[in-house]
C-alpha positions in Angstrom: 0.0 0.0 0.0 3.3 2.8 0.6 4.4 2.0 -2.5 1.3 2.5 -4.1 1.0 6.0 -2.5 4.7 6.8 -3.4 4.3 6.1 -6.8 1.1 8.0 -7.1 2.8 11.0 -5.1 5.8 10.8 -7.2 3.3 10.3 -10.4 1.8 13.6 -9.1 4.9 15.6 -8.4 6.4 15.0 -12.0 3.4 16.5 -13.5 3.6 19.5 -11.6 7.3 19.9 -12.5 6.3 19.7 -16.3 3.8 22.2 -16.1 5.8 25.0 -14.1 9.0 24.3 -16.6 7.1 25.1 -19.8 5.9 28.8 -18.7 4.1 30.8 -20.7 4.4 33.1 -23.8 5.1 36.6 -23.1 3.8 39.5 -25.6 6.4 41.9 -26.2 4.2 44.2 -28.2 0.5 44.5 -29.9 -0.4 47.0 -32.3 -3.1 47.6 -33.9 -4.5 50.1 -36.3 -7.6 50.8 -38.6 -8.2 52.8 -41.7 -11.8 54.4 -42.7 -11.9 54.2 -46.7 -14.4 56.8 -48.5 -16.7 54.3 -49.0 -17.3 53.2 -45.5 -15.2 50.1 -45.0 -13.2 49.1 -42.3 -9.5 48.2 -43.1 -7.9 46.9 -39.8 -4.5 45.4 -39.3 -3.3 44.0 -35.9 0.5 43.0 -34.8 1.6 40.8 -32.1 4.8 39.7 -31.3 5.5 37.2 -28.9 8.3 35.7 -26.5 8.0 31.8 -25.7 9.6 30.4 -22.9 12.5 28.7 -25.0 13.8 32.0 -26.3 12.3 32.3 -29.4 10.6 34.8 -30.5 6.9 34.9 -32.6 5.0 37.6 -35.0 1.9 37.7 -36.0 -0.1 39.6 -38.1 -4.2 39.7 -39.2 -5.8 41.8 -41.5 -9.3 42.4 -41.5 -11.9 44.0 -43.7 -15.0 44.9 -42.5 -17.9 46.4 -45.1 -20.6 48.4 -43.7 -24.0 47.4 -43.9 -26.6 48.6 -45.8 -30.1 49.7 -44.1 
């Protein structure tokens, strides 16, 4: 029965090691920044770059168009 519990306990202890070593991705800066065109649509583009744990660094970027709607 110990060695059940020690096994468990050390079962239980690994995974908590695993998930406080990985960390989590930092953002080192957003941006974001929309344009109004003459004909009422929405032209927005939106940066993120991103630090992970292992050093290496992420950016993203999403461009949206958005058309208004008509009554």
């Amino acid at each position: 029965m110990k060695t059940c519990k020690h096994i468990i306990l050390a079962a239980f202890a690994a995974a908590v090691l695993a998930f406080t070593a990985t960390g989590c991705d930092r953002t080192v800066s957003h941006t974001e920044k929309a344009k109004v065109e003459s004909d009422g649509t929405v032209k927005t583009k939106e940066s993120t770059v991103t630090e992970h744990p292992d050093g290496t660094v992420t950016k993203t970027e999403e461009s949206k168009k958005t058309a208004p709607t008509n009554p």
